[in-house]
VEXVEXSE-494457 format. One record per residue (C-alpha): residue number from 1; x, y, z. Coordinates in pm, 1 decimal. Last residue first. Example, Ala and Ser with C-alpha at 12.3 -4.5 7.8 and 13.67 -1.06 7.14 Angstrom:
<atoms>
+-----+----------+----------+----------+
|   k |        u |        v |        w |
+-----+----------+----------+----------+
|   2 |   1367.0 |   -106.0 |    714.0 |
|   1 |   1230.0 |   -450.0 |    780.0 |
+-----+----------+----------+----------+
</atoms>
This chain:
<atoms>
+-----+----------+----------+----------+
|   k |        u |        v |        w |
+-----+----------+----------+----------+
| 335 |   1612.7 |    229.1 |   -910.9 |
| 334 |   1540.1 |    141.1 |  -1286.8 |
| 333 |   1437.9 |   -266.6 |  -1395.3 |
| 332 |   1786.5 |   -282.6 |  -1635.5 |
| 331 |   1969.9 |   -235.4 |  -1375.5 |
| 330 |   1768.4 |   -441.4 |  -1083.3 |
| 329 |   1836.0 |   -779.9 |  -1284.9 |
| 328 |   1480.0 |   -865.8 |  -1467.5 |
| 327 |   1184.7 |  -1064.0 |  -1276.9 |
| 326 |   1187.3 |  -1415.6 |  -1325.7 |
| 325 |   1458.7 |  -1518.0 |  -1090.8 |
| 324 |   1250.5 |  -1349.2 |   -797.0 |
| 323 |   1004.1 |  -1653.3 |   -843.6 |
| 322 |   1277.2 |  -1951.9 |   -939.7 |
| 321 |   1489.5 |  -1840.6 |   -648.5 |
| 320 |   1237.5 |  -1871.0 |   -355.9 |
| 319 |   1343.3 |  -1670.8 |   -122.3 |
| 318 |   1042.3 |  -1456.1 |   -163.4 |
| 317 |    767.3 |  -1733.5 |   -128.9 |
| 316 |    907.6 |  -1800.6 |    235.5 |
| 315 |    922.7 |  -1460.4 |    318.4 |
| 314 |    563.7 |  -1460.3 |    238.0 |
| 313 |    333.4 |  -1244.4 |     22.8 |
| 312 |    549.2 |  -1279.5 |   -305.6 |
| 311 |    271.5 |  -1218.8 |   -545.9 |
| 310 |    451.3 |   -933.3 |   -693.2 |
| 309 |    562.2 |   -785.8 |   -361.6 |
| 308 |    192.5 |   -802.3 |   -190.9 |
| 307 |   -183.6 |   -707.9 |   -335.3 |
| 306 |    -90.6 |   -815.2 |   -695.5 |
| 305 |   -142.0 |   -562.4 |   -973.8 |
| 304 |   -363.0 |   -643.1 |  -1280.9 |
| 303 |   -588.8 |   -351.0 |  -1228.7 |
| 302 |   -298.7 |   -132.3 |  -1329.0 |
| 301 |   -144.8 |   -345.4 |  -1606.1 |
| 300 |   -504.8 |   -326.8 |  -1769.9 |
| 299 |   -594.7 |     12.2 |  -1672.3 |
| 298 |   -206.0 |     93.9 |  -1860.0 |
| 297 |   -304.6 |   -163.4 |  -2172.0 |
| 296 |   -576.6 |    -10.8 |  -2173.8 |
| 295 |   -495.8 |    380.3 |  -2173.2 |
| 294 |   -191.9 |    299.4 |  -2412.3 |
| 293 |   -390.8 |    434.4 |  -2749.2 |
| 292 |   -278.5 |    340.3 |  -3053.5 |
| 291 |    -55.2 |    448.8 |  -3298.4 |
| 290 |    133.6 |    125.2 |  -3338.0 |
| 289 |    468.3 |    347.7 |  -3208.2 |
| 288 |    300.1 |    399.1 |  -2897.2 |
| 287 |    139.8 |     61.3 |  -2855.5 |
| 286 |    511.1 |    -83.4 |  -2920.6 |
| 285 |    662.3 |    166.4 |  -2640.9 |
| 284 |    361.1 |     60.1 |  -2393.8 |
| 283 |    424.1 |   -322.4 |  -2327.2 |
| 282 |    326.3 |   -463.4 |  -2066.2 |
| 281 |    541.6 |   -648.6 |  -1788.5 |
| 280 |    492.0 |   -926.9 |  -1582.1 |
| 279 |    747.7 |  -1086.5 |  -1279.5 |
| 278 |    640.5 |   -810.2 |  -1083.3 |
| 277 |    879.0 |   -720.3 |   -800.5 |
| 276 |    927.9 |   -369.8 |   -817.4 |
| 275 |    476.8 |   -335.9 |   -914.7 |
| 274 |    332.4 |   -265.2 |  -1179.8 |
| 273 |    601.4 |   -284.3 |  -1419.6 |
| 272 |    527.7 |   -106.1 |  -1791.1 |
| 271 |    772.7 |   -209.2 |  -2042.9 |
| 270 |    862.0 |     73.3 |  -2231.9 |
| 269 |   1236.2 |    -11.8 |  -2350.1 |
| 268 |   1383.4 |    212.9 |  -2081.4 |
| 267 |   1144.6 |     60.6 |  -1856.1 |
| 266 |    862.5 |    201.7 |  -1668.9 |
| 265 |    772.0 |    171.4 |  -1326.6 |
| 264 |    423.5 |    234.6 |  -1113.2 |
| 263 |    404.4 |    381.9 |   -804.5 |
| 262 |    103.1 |    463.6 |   -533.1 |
| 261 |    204.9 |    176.5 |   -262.7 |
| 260 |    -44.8 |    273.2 |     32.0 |
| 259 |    -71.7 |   -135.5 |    132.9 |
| 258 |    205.0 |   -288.3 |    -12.3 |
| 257 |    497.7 |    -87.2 |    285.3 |
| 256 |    696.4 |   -390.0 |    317.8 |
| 255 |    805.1 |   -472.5 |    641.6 |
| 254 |   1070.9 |   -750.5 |    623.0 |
| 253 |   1143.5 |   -718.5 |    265.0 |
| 252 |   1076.4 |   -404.6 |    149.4 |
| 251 |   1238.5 |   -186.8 |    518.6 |
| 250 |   1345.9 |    110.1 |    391.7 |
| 249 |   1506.9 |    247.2 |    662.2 |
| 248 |   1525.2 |    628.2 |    744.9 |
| 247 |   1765.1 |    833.9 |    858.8 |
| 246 |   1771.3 |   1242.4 |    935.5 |
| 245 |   2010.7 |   1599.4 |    829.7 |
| 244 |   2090.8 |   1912.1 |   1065.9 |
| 243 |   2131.6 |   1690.7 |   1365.6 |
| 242 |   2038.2 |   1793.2 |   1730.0 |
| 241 |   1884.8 |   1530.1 |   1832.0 |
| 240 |   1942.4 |   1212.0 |   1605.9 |
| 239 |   1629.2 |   1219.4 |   1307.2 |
| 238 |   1409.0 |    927.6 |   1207.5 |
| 237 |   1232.1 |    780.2 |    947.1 |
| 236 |   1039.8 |    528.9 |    822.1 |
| 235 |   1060.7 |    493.6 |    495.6 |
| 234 |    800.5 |    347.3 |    171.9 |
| 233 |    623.1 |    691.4 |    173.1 |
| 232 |    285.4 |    695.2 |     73.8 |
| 231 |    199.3 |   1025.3 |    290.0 |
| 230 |    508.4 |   1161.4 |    396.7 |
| 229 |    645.7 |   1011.2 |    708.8 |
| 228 |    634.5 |   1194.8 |   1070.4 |
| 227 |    975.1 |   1171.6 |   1266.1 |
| 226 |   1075.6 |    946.5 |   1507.6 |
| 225 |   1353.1 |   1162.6 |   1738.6 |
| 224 |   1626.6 |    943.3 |   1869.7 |
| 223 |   1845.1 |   1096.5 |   2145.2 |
| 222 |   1589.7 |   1015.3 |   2425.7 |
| 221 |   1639.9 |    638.1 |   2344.2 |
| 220 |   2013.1 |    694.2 |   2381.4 |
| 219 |   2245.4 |    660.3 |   2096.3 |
| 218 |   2480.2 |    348.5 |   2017.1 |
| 217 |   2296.6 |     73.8 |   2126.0 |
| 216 |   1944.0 |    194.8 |   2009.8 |
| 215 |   2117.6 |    294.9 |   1668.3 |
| 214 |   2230.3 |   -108.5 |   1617.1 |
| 213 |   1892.2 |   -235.2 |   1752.7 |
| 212 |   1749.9 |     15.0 |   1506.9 |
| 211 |   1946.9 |   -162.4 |   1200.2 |
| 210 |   1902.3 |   -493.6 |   1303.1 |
| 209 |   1492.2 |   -489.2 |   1341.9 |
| 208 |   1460.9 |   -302.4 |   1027.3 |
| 207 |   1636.7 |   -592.8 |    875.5 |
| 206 |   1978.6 |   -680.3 |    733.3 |
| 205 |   2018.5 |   -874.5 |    421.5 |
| 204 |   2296.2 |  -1183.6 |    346.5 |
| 203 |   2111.9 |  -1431.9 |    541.5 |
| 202 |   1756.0 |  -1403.5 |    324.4 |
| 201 |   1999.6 |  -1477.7 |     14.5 |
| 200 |   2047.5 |  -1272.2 |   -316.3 |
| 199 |   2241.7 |  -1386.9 |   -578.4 |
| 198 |   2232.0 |  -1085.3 |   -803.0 |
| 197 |   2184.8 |  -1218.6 |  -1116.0 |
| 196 |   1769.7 |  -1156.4 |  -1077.8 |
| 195 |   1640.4 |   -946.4 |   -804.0 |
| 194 |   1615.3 |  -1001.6 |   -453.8 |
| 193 |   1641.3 |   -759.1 |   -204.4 |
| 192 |   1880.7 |   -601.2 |     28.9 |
| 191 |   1708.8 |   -370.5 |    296.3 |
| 190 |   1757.0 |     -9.6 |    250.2 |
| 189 |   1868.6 |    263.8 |    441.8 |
| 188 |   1787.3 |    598.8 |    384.5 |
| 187 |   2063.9 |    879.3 |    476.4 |
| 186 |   1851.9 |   1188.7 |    485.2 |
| 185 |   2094.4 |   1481.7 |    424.1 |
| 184 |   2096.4 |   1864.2 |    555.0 |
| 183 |   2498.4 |   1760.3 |    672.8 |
| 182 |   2612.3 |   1844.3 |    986.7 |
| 181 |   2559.9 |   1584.7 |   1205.4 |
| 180 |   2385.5 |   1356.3 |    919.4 |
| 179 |   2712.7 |   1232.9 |    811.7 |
| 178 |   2682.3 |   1046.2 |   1142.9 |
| 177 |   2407.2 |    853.6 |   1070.2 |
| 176 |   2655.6 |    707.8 |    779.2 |
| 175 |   2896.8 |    637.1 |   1054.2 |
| 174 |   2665.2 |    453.7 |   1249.7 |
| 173 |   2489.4 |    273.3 |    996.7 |
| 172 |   2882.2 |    140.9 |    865.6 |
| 171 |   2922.2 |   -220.0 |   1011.2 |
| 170 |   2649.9 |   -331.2 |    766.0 |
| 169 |   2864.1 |   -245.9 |    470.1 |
| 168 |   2982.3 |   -576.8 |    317.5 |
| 167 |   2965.4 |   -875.0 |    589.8 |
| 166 |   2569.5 |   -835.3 |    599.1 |
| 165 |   2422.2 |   -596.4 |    332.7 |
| 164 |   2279.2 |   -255.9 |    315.0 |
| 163 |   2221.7 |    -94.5 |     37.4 |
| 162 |   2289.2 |    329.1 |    106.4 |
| 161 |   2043.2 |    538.4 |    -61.6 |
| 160 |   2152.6 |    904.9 |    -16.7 |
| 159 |   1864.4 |   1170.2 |     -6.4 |
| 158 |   1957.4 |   1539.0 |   -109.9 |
| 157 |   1781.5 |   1838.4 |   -126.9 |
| 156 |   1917.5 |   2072.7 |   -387.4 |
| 155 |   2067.5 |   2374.8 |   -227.6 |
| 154 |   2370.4 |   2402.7 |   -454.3 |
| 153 |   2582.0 |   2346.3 |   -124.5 |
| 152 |   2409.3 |   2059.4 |    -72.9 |
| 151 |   2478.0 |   1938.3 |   -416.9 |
| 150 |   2828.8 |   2030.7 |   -423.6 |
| 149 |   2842.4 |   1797.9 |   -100.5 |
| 148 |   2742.5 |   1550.3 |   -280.3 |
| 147 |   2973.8 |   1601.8 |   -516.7 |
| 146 |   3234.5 |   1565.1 |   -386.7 |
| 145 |   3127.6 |   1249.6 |   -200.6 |
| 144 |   3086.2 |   1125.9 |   -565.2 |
| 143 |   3408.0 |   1214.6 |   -712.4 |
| 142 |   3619.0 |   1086.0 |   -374.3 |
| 141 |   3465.0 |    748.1 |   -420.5 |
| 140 |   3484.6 |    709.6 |   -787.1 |
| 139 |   3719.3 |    416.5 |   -829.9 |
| 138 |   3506.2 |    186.8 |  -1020.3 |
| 137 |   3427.5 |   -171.4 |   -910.2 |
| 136 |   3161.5 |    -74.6 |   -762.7 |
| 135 |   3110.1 |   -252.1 |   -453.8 |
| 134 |   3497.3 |   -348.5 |   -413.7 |
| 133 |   3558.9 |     16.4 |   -477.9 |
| 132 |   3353.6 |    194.0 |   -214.9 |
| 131 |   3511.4 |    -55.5 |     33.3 |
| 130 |   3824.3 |     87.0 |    -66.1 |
| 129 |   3678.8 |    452.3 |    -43.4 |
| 128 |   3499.8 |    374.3 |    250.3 |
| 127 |   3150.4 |    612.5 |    319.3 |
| 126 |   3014.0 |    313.6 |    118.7 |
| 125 |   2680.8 |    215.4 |    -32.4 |
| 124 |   2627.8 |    587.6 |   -213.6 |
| 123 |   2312.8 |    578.4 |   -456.0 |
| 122 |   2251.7 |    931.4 |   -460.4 |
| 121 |   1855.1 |   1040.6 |   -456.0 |
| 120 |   1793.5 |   1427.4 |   -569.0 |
| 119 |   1511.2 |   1588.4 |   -520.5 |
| 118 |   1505.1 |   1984.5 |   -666.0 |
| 117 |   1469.3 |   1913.0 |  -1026.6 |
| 116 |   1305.7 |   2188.4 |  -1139.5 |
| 115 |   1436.3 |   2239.2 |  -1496.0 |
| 114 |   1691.4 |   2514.6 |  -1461.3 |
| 113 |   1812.1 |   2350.3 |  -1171.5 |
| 112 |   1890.0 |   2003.8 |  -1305.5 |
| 111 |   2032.0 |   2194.7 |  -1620.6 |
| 110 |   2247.5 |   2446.2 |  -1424.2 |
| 109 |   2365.8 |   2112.4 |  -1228.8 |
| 108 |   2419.3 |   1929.4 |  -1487.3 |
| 107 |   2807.3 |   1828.4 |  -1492.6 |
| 106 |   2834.4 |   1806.7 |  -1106.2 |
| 105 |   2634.8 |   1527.3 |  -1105.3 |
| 104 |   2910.9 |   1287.5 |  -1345.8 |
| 103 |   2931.5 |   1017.2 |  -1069.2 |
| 102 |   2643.0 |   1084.0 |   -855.8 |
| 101 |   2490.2 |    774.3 |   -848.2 |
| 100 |   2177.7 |    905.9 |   -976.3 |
|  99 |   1817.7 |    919.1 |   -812.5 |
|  98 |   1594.2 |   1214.8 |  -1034.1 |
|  97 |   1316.9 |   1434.1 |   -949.2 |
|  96 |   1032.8 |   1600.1 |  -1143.0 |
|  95 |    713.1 |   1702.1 |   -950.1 |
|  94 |    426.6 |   1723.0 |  -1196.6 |
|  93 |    236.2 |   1967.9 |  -1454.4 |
|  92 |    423.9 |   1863.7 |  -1746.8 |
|  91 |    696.0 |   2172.5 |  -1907.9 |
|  90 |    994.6 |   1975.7 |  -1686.3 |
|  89 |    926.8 |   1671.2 |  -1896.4 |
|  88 |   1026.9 |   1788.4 |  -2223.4 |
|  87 |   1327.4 |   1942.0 |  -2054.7 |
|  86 |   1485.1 |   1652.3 |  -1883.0 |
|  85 |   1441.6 |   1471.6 |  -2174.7 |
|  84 |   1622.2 |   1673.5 |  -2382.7 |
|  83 |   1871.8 |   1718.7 |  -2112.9 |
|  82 |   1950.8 |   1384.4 |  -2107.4 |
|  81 |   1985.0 |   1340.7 |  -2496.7 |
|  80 |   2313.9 |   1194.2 |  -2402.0 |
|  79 |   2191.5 |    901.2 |  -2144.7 |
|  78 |   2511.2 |    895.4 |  -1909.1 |
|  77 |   2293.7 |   1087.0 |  -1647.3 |
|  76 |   2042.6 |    848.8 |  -1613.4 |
|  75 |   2255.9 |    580.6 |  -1457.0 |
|  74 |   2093.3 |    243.4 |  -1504.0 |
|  73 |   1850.0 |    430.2 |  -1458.7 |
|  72 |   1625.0 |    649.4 |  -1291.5 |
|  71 |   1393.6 |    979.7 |  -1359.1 |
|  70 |   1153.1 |   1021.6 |  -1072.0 |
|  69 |    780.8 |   1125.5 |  -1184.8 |
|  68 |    529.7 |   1298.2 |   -974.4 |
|  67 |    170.2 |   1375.1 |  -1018.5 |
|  66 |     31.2 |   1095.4 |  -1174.3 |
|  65 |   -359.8 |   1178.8 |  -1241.0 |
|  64 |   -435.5 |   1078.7 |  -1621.6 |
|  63 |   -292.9 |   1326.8 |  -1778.9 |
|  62 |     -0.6 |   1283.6 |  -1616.8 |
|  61 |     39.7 |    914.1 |  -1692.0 |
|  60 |    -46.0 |    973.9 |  -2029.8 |
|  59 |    213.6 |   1257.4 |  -2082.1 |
|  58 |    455.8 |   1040.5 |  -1899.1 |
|  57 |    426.1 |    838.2 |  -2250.4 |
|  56 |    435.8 |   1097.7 |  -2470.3 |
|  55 |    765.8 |   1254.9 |  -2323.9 |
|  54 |    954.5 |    950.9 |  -2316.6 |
|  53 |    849.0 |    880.7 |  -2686.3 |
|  52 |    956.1 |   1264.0 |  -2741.3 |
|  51 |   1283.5 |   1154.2 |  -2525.7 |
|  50 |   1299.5 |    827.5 |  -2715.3 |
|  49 |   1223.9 |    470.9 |  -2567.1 |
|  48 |   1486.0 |    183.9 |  -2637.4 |
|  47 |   1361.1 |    -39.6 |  -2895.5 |
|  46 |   1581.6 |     97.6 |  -3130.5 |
|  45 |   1911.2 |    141.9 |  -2898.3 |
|  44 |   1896.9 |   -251.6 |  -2907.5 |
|  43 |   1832.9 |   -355.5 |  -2555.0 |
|  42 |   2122.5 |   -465.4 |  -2307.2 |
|  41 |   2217.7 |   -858.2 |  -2194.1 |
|  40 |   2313.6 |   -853.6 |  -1887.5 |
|  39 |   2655.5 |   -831.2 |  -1718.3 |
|  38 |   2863.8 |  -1154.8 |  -1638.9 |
|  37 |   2879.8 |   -998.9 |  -1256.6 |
|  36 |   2535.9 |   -938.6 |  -1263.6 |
|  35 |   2446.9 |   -578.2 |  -1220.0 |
|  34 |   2248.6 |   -469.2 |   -905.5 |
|  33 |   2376.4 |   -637.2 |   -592.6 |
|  32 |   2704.4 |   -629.8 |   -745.2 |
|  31 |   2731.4 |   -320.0 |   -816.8 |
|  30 |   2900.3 |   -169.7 |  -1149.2 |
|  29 |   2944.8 |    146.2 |  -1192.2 |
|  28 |   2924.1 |    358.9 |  -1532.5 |
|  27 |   2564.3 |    200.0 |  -1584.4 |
|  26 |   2350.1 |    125.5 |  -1862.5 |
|  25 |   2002.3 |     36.1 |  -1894.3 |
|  24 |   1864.2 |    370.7 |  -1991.7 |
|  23 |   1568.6 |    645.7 |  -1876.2 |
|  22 |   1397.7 |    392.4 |  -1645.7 |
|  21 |   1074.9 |    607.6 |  -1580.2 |
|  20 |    931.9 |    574.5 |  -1199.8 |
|  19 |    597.5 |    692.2 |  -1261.6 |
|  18 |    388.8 |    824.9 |   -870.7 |
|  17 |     37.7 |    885.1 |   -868.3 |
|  16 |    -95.9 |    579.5 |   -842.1 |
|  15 |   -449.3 |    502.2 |   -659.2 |
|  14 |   -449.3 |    187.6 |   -450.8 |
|  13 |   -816.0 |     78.1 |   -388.3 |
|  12 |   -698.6 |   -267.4 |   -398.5 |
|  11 |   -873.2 |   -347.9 |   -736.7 |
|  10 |   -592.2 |   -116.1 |   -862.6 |
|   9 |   -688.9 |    263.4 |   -919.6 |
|   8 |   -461.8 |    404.0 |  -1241.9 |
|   7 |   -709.1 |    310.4 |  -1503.1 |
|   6 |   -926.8 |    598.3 |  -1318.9 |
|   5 |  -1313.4 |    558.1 |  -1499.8 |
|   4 |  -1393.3 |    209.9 |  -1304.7 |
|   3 |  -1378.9 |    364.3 |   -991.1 |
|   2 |  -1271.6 |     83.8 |   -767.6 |
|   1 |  -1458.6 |    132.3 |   -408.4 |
+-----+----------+----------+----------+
</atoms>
């Protein structure tokens, strides 16, 4: 049953409890699968949201029930009022984490620490450096494997996010299940999606299916430990025998986990996205600086969120070009 007094229940009963805030648009890498190869067109630094606007706005969703907020980007850590934000939002009631490529980690992590972020997400689509490179386009391999293994040491709990797609990276599950041996990682992979720029095509992604038929042929069945996922969580995951760290797969595309979604987005210009796939957006940074109150727009925006993907219920509907080609390019959405 909707209660009509929480503007952040959908008419599905979802309640939302996670923000997702996009702290910039740019990136010091430059994936493919992300960032069009002609680049994008960025937002004017004005009408790109301040820390204290930052602040203001998560305020909202706090006071209004969200409970955890994950910092994104572009890369978030290029932003130079970073730790500005990073403390306004530490002294809110909620669970702060971050996902970062890693690049220029090692730079923050007295800040990161000092300000309870504990969850870190790395973005890491190769365990190749050459590979790594024709991704990226940057040669930062060796920085960022560093430094994920700084963070271990550091104690932070670490998640990497590899992409997978067909003829890039797909012949690397094993050896990123691997790194789990004797690294305290989850390596979470995730289904290729669509997004606009990035040219995406049902044949170029790999499904749930593929990935477990590919860990099924290379460990036995009483090797593989299913494991029990978080409440809301979008992974399923899984852990080999006798390895410190775990797997999951994200499977959005094939399997996507609609039903207990609890997050909501927010772009570094203050666009409110219900949904990853939403081809809408409302506007919250212009509210704020009109001096009114953002609670309807956000019930609005809320309420106004499709059951399935944005609308896109099928696969059919989904590789559709001229439906995913509405929404923005992944960089400029947040990961």
């Amino acid at each position: 049953m909707v209660n009509p007094n929480n503007i952040l229940q959908d008419s599905h009963d979802r309640d939302h409890t996670y923000l997702r805030i996009s702290l910039v648009e740019r990136c010091n890498l430059r994936c493919f699968y992300c960032m069009p190869a002609e680049g994008v067109p960025l937002t004017p630094k004005c009408d790109i949201m301040t820390y204290e606007e930052i602040y203001e706005i998560a305020k909202t969703f706090v006071d209004h029930g969200v409970t955890k907020i994950r910092l994104t980007g572009g890369e978030p850590l290029i932003r130079k009022d970073i730790s500005f934000v990073l403390e306004k939002l530490a002294s809110l009631p909620v669970e702060l984490s971050m996902t970062t490529n890693a690049v220029i980690i090692h730079k923050f992590i007295d800040t990161l620490r000092s300000t309870g972020v504990h969850n870190i997400n790395v973005s890491l689509d190769s365990l190749q450096k050459e590979k790594f490179y024709r991704i990226t386009l940057r040669d930062y391999f060796e920085t960022v494997y560093s430094n994920i293994l700084l963070l271990v040491k550091e104690g932070f709990n670490v998640k990497i996010n590899a992409v997978l797609m067909r003829g890039v990276n797909d012949d690397e599950v094993i050896d990123f299940i691997n790194l789990t041996k004797e690294l305290p990682v989850s390596v979470r992979f995730i289904e290729f999606m669509p997004f606009d720029g990035n040219k995406w095509e049902m044949t170029k992604m790999v499904s749930f299916e593929e990935v477990m038929s590919t860990v099924n042929t290379s460990f036995a069945e009483n090797e593989i430990e299913r494991l029990q996922d978080a409440p809301n969580d979008t992974a399923k995951n899984y852990r080999i025998k006798g390895y410190k760290g775990s797997f999951a797969i994200i499977s959005s595309v094939t399997n996507p986990f609609c039903d207990s979604c609890n997050r909501l987005r927010l772009t570094a210009n203050g666009q409110l996205k219900n949904c990853l796939f939403s081809r809408s957006e409302s506007d919250l940074l212009t509210t704020l600086r009109e001096g009114r109150s953002l609670d309807p727009i956000i019930q609005k925006a809320v309420q106004g969120k499709l059951k399935v993907r944005g609308g896109m219920d099928t696969l059919e509907k989904l590789q559709e070009p001229k439906l995913h080609g509405q929404n923005r390019s992944m960089t400029t959405i947040g990961g």
